[in-house]
FIVOKE-361800 format. One record per residue (C-alpha): residue number from 1; residue in one letter; chain; x, y, z. Coordinates in steps of 0.5 Angstrom, whole numbers, plus 500, padded with zeros to 3 digits. Last residue first. Example, Ala and Ser with C-alpha at 12.3 -4.5 7.8 and 13.67 -1.06 7.14 Angstrom:
REM residues 2
pt n: 2	res: S	chain: A	u: 527	v: 498	w: 514 .
pt n: 1	res: A	chain: A	u: 525	v: 491	w: 516 .
***
This chain:
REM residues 371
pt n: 371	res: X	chain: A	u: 493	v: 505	w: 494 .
pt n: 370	res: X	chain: A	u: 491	v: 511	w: 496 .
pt n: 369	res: X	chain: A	u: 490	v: 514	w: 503 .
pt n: 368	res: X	chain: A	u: 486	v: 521	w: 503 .
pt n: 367	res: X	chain: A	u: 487	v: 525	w: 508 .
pt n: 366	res: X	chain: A	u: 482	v: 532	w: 508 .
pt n: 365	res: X	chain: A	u: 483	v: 532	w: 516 .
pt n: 364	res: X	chain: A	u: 477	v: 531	w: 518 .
pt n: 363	res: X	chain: A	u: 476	v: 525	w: 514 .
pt n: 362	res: X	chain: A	u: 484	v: 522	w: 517 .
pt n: 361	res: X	chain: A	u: 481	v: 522	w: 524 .
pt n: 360	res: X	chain: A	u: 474	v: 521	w: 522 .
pt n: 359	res: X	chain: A	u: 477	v: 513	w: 519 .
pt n: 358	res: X	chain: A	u: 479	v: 512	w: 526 .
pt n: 357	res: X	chain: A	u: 473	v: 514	w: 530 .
pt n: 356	res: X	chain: A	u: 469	v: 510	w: 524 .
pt n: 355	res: X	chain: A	u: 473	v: 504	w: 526 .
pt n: 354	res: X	chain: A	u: 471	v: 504	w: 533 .
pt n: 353	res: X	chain: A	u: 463	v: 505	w: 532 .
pt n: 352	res: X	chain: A	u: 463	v: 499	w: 527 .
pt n: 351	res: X	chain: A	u: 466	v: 495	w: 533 .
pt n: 350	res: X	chain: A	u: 461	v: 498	w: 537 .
pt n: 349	res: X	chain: A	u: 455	v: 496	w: 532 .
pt n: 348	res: X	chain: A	u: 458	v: 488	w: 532 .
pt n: 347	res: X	chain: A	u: 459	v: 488	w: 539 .
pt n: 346	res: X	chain: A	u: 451	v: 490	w: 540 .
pt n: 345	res: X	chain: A	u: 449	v: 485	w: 535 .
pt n: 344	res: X	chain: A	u: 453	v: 480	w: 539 .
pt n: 343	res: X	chain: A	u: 450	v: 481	w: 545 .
pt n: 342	res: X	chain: A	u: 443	v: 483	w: 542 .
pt n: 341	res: X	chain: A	u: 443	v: 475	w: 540 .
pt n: 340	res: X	chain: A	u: 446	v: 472	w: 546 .
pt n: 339	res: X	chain: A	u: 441	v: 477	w: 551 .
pt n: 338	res: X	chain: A	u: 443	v: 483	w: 554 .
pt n: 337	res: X	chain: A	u: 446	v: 486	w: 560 .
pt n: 336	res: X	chain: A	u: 452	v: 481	w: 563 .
pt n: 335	res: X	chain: A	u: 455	v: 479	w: 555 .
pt n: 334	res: X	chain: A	u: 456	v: 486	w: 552 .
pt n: 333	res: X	chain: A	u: 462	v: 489	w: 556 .
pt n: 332	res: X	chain: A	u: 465	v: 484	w: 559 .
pt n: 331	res: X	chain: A	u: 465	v: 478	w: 556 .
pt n: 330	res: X	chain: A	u: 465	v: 482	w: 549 .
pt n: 329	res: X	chain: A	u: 471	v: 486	w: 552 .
pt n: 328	res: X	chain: A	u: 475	v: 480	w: 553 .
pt n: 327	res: X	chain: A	u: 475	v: 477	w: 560 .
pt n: 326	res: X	chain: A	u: 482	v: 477	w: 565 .
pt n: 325	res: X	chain: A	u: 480	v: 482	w: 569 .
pt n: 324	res: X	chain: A	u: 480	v: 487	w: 562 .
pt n: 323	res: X	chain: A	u: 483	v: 483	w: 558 .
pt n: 322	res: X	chain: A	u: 485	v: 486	w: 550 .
pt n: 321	res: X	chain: A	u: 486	v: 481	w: 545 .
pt n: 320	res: X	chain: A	u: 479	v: 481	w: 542 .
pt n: 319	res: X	chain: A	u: 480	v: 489	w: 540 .
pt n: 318	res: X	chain: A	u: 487	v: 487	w: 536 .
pt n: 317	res: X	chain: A	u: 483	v: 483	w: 532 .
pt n: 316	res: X	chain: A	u: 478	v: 488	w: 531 .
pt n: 315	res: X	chain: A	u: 483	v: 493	w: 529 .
pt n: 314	res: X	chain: A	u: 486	v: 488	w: 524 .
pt n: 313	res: X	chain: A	u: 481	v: 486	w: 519 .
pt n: 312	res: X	chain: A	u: 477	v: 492	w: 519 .
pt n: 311	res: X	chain: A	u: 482	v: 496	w: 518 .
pt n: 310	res: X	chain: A	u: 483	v: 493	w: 511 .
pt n: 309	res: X	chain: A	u: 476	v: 496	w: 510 .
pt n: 308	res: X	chain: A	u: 477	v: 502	w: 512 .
pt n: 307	res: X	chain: A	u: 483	v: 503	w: 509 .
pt n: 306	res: X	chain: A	u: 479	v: 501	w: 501 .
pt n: 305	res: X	chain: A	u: 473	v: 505	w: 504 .
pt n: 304	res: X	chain: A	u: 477	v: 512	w: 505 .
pt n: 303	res: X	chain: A	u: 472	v: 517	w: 502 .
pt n: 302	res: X	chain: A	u: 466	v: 512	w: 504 .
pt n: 301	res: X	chain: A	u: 468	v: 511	w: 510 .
pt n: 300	res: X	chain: A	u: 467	v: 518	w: 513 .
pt n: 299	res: X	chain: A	u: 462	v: 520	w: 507 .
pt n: 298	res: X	chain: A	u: 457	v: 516	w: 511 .
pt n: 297	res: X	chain: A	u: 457	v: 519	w: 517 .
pt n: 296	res: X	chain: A	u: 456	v: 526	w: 514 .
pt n: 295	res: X	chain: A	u: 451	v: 524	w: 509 .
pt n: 294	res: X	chain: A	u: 445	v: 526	w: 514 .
pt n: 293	res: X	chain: A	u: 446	v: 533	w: 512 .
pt n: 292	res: X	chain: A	u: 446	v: 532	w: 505 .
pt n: 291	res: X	chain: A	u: 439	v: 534	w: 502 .
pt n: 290	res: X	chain: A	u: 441	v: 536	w: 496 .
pt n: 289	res: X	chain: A	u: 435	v: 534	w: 492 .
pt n: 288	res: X	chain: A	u: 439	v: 533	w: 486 .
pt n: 287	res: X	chain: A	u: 446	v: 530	w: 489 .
pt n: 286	res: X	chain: A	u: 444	v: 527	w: 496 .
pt n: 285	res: X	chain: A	u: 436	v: 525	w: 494 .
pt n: 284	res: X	chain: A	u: 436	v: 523	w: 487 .
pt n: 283	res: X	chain: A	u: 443	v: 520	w: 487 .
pt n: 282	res: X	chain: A	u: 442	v: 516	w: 494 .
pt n: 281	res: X	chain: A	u: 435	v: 513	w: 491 .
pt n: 280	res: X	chain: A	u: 439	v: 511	w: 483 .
pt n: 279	res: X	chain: A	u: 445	v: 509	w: 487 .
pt n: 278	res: X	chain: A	u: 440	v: 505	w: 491 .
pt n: 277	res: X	chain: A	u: 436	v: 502	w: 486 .
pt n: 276	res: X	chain: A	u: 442	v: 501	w: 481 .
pt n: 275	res: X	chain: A	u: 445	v: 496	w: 488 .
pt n: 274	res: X	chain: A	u: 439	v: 493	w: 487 .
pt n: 273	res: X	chain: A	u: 439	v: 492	w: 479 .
pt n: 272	res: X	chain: A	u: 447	v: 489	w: 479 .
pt n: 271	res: X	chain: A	u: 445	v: 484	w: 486 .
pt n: 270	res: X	chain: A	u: 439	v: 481	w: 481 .
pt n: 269	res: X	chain: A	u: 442	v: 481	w: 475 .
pt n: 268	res: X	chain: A	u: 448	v: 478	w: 478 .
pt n: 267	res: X	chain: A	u: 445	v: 473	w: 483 .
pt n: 266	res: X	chain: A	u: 442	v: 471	w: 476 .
pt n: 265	res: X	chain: A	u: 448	v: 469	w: 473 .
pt n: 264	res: X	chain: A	u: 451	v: 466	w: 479 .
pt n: 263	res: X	chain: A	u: 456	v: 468	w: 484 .
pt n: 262	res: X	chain: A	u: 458	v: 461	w: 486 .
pt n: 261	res: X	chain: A	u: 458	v: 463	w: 493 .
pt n: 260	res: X	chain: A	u: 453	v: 470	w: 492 .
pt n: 259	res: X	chain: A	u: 448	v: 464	w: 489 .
pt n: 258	res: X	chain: A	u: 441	v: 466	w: 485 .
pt n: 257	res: X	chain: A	u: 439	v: 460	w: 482 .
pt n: 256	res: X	chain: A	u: 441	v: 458	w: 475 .
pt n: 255	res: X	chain: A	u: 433	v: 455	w: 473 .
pt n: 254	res: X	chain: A	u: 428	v: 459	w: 477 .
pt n: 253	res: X	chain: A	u: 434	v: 465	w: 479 .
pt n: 252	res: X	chain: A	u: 434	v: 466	w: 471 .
pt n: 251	res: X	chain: A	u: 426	v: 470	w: 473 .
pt n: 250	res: X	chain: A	u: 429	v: 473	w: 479 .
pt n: 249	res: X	chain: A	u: 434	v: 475	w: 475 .
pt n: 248	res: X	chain: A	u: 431	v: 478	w: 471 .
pt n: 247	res: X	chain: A	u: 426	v: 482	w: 474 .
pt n: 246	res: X	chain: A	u: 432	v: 485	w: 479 .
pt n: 245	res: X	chain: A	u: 434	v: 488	w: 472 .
pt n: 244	res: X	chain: A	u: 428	v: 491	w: 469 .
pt n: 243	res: X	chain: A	u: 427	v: 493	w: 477 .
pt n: 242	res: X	chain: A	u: 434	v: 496	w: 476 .
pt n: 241	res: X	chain: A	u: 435	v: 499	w: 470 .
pt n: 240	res: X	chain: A	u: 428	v: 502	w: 470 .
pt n: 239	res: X	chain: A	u: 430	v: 506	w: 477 .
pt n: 238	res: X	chain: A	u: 436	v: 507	w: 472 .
pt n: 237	res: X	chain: A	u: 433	v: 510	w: 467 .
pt n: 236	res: X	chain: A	u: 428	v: 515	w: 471 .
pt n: 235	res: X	chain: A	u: 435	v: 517	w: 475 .
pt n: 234	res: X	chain: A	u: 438	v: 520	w: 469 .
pt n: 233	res: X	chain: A	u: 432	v: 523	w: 466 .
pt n: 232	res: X	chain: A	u: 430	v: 527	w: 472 .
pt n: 231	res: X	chain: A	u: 438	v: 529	w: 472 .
pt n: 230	res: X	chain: A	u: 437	v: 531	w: 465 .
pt n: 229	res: X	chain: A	u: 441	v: 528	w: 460 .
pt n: 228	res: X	chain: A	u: 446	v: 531	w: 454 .
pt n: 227	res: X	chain: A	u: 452	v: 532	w: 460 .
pt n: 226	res: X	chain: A	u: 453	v: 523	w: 461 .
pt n: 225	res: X	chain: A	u: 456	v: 523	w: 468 .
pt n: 224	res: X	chain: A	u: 450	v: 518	w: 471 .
pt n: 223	res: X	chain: A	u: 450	v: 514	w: 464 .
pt n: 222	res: X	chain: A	u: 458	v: 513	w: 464 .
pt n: 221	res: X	chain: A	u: 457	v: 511	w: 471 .
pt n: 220	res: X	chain: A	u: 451	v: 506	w: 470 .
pt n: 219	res: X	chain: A	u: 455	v: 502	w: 465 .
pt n: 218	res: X	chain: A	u: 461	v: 502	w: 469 .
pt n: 217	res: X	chain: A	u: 456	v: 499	w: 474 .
pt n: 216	res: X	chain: A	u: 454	v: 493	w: 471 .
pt n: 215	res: X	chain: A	u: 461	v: 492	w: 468 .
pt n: 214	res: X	chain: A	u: 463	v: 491	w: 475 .
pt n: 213	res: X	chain: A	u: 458	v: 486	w: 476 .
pt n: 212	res: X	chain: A	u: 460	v: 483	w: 469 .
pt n: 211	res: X	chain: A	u: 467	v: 482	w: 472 .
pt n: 210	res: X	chain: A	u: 464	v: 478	w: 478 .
pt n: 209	res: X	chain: A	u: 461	v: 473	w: 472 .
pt n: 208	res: X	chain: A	u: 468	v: 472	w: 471 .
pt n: 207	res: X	chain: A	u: 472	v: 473	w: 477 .
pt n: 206	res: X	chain: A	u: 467	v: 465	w: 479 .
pt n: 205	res: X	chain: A	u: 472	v: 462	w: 476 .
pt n: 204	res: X	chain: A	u: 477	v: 463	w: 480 .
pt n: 203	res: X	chain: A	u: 474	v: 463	w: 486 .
pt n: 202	res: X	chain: A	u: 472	v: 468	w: 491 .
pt n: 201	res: X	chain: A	u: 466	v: 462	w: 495 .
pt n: 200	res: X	chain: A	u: 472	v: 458	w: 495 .
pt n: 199	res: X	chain: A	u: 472	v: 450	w: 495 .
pt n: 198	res: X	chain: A	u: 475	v: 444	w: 498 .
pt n: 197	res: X	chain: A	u: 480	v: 446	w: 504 .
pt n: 196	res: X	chain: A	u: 473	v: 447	w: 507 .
pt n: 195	res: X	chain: A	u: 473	v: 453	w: 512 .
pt n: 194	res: X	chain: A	u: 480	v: 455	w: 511 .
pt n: 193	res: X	chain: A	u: 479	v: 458	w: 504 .
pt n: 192	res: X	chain: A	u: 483	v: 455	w: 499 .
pt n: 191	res: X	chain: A	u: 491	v: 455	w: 498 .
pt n: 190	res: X	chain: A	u: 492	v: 448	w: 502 .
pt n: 189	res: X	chain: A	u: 487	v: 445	w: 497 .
pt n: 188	res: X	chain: A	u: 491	v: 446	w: 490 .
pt n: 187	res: X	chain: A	u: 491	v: 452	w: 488 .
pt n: 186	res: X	chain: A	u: 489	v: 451	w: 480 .
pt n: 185	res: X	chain: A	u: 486	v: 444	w: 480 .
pt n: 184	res: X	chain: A	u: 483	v: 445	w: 487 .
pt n: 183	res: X	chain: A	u: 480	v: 452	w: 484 .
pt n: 182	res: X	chain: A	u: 478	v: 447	w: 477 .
pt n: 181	res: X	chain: A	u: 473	v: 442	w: 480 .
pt n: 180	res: X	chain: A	u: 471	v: 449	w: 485 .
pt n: 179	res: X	chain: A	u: 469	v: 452	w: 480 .
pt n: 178	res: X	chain: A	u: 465	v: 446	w: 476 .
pt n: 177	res: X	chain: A	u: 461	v: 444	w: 480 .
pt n: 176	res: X	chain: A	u: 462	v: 439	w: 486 .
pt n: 175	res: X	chain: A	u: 464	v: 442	w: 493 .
pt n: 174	res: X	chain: A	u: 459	v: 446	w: 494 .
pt n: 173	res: X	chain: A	u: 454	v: 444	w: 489 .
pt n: 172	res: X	chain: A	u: 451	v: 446	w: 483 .
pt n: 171	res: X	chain: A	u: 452	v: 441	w: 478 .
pt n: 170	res: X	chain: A	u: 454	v: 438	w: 472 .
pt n: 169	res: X	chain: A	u: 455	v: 431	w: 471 .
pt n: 168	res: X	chain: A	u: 461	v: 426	w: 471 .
pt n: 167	res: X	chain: A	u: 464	v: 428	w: 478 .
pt n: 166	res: X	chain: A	u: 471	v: 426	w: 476 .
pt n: 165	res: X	chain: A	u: 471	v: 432	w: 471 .
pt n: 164	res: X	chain: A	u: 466	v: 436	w: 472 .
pt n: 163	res: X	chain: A	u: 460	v: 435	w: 466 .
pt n: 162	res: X	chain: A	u: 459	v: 442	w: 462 .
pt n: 161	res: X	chain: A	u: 452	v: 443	w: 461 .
pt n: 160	res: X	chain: A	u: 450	v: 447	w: 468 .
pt n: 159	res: X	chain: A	u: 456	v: 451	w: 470 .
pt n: 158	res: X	chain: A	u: 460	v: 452	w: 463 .
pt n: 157	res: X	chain: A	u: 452	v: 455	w: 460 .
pt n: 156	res: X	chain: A	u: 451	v: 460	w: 465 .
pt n: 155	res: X	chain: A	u: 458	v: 462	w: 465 .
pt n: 154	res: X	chain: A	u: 457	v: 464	w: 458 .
pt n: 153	res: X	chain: A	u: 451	v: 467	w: 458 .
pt n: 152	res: X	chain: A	u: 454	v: 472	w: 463 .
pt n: 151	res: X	chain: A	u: 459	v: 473	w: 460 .
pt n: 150	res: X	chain: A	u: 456	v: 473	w: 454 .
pt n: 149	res: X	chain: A	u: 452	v: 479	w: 456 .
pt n: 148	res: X	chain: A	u: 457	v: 483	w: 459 .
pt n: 147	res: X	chain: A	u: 461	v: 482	w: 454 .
pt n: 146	res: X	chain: A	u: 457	v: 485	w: 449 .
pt n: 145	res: X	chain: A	u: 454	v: 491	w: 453 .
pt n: 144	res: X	chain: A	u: 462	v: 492	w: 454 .
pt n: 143	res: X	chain: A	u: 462	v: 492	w: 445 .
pt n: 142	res: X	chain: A	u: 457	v: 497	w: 446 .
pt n: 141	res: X	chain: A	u: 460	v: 501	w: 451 .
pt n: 140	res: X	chain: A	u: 466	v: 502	w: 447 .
pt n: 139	res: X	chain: A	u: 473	v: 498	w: 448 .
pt n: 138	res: X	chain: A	u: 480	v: 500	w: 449 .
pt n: 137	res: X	chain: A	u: 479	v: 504	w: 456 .
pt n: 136	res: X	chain: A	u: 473	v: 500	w: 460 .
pt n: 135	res: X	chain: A	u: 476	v: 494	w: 458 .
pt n: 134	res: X	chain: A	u: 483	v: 495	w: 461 .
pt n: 133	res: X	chain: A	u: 480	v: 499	w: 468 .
pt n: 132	res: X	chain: A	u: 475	v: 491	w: 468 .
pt n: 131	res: X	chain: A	u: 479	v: 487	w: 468 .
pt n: 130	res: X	chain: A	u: 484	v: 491	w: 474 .
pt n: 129	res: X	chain: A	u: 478	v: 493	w: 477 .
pt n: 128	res: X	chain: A	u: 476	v: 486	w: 477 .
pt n: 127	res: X	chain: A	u: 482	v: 483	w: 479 .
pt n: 126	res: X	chain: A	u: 483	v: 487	w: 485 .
pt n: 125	res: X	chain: A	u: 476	v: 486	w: 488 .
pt n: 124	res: X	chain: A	u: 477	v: 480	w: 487 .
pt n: 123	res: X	chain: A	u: 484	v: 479	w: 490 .
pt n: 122	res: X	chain: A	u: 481	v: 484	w: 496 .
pt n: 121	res: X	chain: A	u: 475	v: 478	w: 497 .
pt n: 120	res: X	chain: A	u: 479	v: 473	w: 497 .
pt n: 119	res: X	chain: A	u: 483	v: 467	w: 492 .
pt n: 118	res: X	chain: A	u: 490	v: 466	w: 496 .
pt n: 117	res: X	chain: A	u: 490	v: 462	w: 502 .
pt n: 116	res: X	chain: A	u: 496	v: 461	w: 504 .
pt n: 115	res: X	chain: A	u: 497	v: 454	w: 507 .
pt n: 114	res: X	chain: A	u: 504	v: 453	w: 505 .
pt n: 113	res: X	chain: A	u: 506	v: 460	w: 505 .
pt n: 112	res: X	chain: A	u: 506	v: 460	w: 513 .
pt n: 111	res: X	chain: A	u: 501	v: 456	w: 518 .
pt n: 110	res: X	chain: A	u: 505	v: 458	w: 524 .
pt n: 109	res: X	chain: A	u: 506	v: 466	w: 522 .
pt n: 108	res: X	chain: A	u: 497	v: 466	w: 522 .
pt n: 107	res: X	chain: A	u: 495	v: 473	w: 523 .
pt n: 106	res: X	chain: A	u: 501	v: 477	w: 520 .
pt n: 105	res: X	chain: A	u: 502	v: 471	w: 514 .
pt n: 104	res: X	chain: A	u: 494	v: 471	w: 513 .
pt n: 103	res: X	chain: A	u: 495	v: 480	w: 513 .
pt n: 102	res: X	chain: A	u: 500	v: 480	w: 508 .
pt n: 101	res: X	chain: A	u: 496	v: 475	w: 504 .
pt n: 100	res: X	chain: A	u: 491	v: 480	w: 504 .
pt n: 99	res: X	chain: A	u: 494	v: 486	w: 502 .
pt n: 98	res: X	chain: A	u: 498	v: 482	w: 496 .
pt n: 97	res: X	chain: A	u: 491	v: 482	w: 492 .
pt n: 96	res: X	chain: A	u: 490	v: 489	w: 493 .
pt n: 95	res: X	chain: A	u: 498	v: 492	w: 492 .
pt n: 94	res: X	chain: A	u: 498	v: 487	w: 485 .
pt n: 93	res: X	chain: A	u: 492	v: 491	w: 483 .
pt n: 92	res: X	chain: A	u: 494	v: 498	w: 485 .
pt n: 91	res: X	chain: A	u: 501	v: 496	w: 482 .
pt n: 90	res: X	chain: A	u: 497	v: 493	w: 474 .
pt n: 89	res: X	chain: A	u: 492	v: 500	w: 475 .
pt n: 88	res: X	chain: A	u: 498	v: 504	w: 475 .
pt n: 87	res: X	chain: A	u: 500	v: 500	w: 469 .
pt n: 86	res: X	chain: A	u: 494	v: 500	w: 466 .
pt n: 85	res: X	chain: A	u: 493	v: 508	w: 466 .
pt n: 84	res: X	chain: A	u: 501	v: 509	w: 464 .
pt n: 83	res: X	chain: A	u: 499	v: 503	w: 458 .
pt n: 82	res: X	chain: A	u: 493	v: 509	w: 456 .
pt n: 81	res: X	chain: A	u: 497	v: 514	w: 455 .
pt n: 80	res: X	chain: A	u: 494	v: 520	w: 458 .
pt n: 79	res: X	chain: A	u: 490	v: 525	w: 456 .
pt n: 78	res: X	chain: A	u: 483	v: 522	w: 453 .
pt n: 77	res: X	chain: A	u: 483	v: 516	w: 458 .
pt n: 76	res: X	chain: A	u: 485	v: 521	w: 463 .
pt n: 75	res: X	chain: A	u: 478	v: 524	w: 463 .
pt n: 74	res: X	chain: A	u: 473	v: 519	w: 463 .
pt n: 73	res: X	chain: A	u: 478	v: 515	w: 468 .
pt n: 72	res: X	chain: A	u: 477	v: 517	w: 475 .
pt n: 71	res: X	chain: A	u: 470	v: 518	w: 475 .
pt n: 70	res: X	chain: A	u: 468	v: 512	w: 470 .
pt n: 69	res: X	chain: A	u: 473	v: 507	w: 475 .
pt n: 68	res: X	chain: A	u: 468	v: 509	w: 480 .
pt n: 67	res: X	chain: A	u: 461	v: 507	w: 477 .
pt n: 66	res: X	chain: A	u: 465	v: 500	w: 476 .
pt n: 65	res: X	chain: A	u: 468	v: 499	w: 483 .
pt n: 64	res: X	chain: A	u: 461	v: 501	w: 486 .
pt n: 63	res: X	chain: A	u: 458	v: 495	w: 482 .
pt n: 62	res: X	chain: A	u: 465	v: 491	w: 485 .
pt n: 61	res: X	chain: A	u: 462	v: 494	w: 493 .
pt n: 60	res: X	chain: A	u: 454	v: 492	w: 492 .
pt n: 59	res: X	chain: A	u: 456	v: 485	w: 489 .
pt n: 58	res: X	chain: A	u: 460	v: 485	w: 496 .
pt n: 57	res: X	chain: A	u: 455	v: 487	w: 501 .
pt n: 56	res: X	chain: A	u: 448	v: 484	w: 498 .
pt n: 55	res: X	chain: A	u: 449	v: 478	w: 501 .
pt n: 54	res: X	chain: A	u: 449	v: 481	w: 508 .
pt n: 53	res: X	chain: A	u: 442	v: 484	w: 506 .
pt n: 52	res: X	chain: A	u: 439	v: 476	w: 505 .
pt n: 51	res: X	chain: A	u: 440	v: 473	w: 498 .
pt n: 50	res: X	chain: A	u: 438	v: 465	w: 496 .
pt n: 49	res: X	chain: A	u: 442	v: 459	w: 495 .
pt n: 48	res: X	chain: A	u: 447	v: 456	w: 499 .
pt n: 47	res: X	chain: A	u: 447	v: 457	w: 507 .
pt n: 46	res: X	chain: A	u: 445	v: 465	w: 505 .
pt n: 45	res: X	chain: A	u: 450	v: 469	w: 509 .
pt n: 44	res: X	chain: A	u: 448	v: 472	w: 516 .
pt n: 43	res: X	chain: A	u: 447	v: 479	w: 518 .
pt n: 42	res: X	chain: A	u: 438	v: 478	w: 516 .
pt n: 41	res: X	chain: A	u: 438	v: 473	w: 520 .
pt n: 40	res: X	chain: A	u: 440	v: 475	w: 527 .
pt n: 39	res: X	chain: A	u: 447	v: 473	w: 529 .
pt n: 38	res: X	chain: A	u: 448	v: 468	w: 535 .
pt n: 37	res: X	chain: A	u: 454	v: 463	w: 534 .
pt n: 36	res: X	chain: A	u: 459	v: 468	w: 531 .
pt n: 35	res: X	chain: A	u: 459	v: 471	w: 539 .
pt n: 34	res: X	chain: A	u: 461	v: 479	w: 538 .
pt n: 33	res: X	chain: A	u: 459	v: 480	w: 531 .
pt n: 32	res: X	chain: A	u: 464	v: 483	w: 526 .
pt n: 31	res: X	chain: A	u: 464	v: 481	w: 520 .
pt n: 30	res: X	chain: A	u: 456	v: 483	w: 518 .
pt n: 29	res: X	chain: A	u: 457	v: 490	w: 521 .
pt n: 28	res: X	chain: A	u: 464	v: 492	w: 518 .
pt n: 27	res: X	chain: A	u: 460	v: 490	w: 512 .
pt n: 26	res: X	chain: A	u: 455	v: 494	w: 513 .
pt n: 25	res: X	chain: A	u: 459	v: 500	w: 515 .
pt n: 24	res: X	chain: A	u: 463	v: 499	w: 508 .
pt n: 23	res: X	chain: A	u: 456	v: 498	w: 505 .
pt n: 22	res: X	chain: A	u: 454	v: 505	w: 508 .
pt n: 21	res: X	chain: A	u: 461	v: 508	w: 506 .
pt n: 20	res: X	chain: A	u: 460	v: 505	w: 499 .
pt n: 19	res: X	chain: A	u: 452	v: 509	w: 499 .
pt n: 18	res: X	chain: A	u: 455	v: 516	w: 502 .
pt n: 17	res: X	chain: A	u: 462	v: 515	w: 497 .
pt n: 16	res: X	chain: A	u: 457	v: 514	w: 490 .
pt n: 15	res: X	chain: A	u: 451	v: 519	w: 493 .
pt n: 14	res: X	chain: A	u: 457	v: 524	w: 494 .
pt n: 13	res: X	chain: A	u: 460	v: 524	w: 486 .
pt n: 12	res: X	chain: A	u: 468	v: 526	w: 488 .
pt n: 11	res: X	chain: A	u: 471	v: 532	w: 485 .
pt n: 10	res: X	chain: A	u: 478	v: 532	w: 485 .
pt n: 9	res: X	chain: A	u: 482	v: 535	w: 490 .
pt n: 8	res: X	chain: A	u: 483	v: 529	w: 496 .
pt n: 7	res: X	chain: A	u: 489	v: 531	w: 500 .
pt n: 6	res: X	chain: A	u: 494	v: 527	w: 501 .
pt n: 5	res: X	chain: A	u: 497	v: 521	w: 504 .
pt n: 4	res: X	chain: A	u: 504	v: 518	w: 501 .
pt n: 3	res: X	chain: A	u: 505	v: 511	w: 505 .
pt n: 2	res: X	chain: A	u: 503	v: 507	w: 499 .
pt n: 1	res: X	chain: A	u: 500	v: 500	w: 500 .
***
């Protein structure tokens, strides 16, 4: 990660930094329960198929990826050599993807580079911007539409018509389709996530149909910086986008379930025209309507969302270790006064509060880290 600091000068679009650092918030929240064994349904990922608010967090966030790449491209594609852009884009990628490993080395020294995990959420946000930065400089938006498509297509086909091979079918299942068949043959299971050894939920096949969430949102962002439409119309066409999308993914979902695991086709369309929803809400009451005054708490993780993130796998952490009378801050502070489930939540909601004082550090003095 880069250790220069600045000031952020470029205009930002404010809607984009309130609903990131609002799914910033949410992961945070999500991820960090007092007591794993006693959430509230809602702030648990679906077993398999399906989709509950928690699942909405990550495509929420590689649709943002998309929007973002627009506004901080559009104008240096047309002045700036595109190989500097991709080569810049290249060591953001390479410093995102090496974050995580860091971190797994830091947290578990004893298991070493032998059971490294290397697929993650960094590595595909990585991947995706990387992919999805080159497509959005050397092809048009028409030819994206294309990709988009036929990406999605072409997964729905690879997943349900290819037999897997030493299985003999194509299927869906954890540990049978053809995801995971070809995540232990690039990785090996030592190198895959740590609950199962014998799948990834961040697989390598599953980048593609990722891909087309950030093209789903390089799509909308290029609509939303468009000058030739009126804002009236802007958000008209993206509330159409995204029920029409939400539609079909729901229709899809009945024969390629709806799935954030294996990051199906039609998780993609429904994921892609919730969070064109919400953009389209944010965008209209922040940017139009010009109600910002609730926006504040929001701005302050959506400025910095990449750090918060990677904070937010060391503070909490760091928090756990602390004994007070020889008893964590969860058994002590949370435990004796409420139930299990509001125990736990509680803890969740605190830990958000201690990384939003971190990142209001940086906020109220204009800092900006990048990658």
């Amino acid at each position: 990660m880069s250790k220069t600091i600045t000031a952020e000068k470029s205009k930002r679009l404010l809607s984009l930094d309130v609903f990131r650092g609002a799914t910033i918030a949410a992961m945070i929240l999500v991820n960090d329960p007092g007591d794993w064994g006693h959430i509230y349904a809602p702030l648990e990922h679906s077993k398999w198929n399906g989709c509950t608010p928690t699942d909405l967090v990550f495509p929420f966030f590689l649709y943002m990826v998309g929007v973002a790449v627009v506004y901080a491209m559009e104008s240096k594609k047309a002045t700036m050599p595109h190989g500097k852009l991709i080569l810049n884009a290249l060591r953001r990628t390479a410093i995102l993807i090496a974050i995580p490993w860091i971190t797994q080395l830091i947290f578990h020294p004893d298991s070493g580079l032998s059971h490294l995990r290397l697929p993650g959420v960094l590595p595909r946000i990585a991947l995706v911007y990387f992919i999805c930065t080159i497509l959005y400089l050397k092809t048009s938006q028409k030819t994206r539409d294309w990709i988009f498509a036929s990406a999605l297509i072409g997964y729905f086909i690879i997943m349900t018509f290819i037999p897997v091979p030493g299985v003999g079918y194509a299927n869906l299942e954890p540990e049978t389709n053809m995801g995971a068949w070809m995540d232990r043959l690039v990785f090996t299971s030592n190198h895959l996530w740590r609950e199962s050894h014998t799948w990834d939920p961040e697989g390598l096949l599953g980048t593609l149909p990722a891909v087309a969430t950030g093209l789903f949102g390089i799509r909308v962002g290029s609509w939303l910086k468009r000058k030739d439409r009126d804002d009236n119309v802007k958000v008209s066409w993206m509330f159409t986008y995204g029920v029409l999308a939400v539609t079909a993914g729901l229709i899809w979902d009945l024969f390629f379930p709806i799935n954030k695991a294996l990051w199906t086709s039609s998780f993609v369309l429904y994921t892609g025209g919730m969070a064109t929803v919400a953009l389209a809400t944010s965008y209209w009451l922040i940017d139009v309507q010009g109600h910002k005054r609730f926006t504040y708490p929001f701005v302050v993780f959506g400025t910095n969302a990449i750090t918060a993130y990677v904070l937010s796998g060391f503070i909490p952490h760091y928090m756990n270790m602390i004994k007070i009378g020889g008893k964590s801050i969860y058994q002590t502070f949370f435990m004796p006064y409420f139930s299990p489930v509001n125990a736990s939540l509680v803890s969740a909601i605190f830990t958000v509060a201690i990384l939003w004082l971190v990142m209001w550090v940086l906020y109220s003095r204009k800092i900006i880290i990048k990658i």
